[in-house]
C-alpha positions in Angstrom: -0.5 26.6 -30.5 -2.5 28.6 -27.3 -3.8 25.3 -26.6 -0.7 23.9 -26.2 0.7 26.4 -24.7 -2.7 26.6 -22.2 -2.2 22.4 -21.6 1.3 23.7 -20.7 0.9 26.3 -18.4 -2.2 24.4 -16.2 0.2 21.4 -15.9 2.9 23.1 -14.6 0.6 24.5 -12.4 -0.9 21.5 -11.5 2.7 20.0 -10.7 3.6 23.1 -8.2 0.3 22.3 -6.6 0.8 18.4 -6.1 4.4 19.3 -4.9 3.4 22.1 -2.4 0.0 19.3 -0.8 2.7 16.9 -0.5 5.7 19.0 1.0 3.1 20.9 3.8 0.0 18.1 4.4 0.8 15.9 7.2 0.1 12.5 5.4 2.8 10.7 4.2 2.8 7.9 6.6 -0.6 7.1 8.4 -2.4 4.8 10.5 -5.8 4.3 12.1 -5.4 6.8 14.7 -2.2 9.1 13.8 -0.9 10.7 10.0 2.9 11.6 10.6 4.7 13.4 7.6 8.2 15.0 7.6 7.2 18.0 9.9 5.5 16.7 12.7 2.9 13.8 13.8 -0.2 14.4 14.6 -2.7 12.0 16.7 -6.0 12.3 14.8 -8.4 11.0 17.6 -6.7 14.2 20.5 -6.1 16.1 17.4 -2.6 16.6 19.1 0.5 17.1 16.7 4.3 16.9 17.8 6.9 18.4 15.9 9.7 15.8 14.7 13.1 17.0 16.6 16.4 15.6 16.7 15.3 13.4 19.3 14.0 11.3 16.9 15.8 8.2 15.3 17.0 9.0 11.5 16.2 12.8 11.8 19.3 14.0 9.4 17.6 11.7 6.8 13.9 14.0 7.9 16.2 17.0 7.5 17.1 15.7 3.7 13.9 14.5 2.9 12.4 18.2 3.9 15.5 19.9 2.2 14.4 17.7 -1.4 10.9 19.0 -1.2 11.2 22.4 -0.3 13.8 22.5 -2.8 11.8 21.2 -5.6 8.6 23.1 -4.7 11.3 26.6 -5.3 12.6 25.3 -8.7 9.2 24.3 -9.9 7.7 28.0 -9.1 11.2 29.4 -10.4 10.7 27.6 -13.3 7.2 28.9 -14.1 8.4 32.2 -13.7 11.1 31.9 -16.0 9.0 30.4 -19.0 6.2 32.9 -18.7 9.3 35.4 -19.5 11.1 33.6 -22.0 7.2 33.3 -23.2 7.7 37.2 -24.1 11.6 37.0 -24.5 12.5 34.2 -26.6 12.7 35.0 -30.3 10.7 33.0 -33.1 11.7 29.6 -33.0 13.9 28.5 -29.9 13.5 26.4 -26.8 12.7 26.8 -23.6 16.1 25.4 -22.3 16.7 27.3 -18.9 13.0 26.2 -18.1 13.3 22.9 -18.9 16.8 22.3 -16.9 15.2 24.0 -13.6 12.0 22.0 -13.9 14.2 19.0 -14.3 16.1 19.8 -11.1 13.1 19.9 -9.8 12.0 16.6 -10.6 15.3 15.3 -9.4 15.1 16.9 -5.8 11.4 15.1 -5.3 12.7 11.9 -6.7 15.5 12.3 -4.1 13.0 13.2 -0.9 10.7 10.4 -1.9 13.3 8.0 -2.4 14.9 8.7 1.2 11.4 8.8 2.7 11.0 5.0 0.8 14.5 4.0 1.8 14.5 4.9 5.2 10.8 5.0 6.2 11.0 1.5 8.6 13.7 3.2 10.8 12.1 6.6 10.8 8.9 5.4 12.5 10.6 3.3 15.3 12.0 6.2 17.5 11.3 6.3 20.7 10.2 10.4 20.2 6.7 9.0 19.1 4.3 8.8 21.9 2.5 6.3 20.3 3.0 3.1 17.4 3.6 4.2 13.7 5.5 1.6 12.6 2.5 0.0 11.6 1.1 2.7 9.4 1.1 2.8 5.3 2.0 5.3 2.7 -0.4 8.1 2.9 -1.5 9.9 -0.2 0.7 12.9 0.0 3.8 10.2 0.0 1.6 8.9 -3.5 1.3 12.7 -4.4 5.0 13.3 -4.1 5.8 10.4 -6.4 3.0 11.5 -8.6 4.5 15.2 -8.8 8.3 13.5 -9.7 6.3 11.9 -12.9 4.7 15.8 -13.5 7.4 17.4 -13.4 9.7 15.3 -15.4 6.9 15.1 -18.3 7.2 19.0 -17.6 10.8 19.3 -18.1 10.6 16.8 -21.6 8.3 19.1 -22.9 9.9 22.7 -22.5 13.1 21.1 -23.9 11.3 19.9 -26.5 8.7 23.1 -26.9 9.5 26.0 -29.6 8.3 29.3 -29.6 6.0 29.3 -32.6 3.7 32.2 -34.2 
């Protein structure tokens, strides 16, 4: 049972850390001389960065996208905090319920930033606020990381509604 419970607790912690690389690193779209996420973009070869404003085209749908993830990089850490005390709390024998629904929010709010980011990514990267092309970038890997933490986090959520508190 500890080395469940240690498989547990490491890949929770793994899922806050893929959540919080992709909510802050500026990578989720990139090209060969610029990396734009859903803060700001940044020309690698000046090593100059502009924030993304309202002046850009699709900004309420940047706003949502950066709303999802900060969200579900709160319910995830929220979520870890509340299993290690019903760790202590819980008597002999029940589940981790309230843990299990949080992290599950949490999956759903990444699902929904990554899924807006997918959706709308072709009109986000032709404003005219870019001082240079990005429409001809790729997904960069905190974009893969995001989907990547959605599948951590729901596997997360299965397993404290399925875990018991055991001797």
């Amino acid at each position: 049972m500890l080395i469940l419970l240690a498989f547990i607790i490491v890949f929770h912690i793994t899922s806050a850390a893929l959540l919080f690389i992709s909510t802050i690193d500026s990578a989720w779209w990139v090209g060969d001389n610029f990396s734009t996420d859903v803060w700001r973009m940044c020309a690698t070869n000046t090593s100059t960065c502009v924030a993304i404003t309202d002046e850009f085209n699709e900004y309420q749908s940047i706003q949502a996208v950066q709303a999802a993830m900060i969200l579900s990089t709160i319910f995830c850490c929220v979520a870890f905090l509340i299993f290690i005390l019903q760790l202590f709390r819980l008597k002999q024998g029940e589940r981790f319920v309230l843990t299990s629904i949080i992290q599950l929010l949490s999956c759903l709010c990444v699902m929904i930033a990554a899924s807006i980011y997918t959706d709308r990514h072709e009109e986000l990267h032709q404003s005219r606020g870019y001082r240079m092309e990005v429409s001809k970038g790729q997904y960069g890997y905190s974009f893969v990381l995001a989907w990547i933490a959605f599948a951590f986090t729901l596997i997360s959520g299965v397993m404290y509604l399925v875990l018991r508190k055991r001797k």
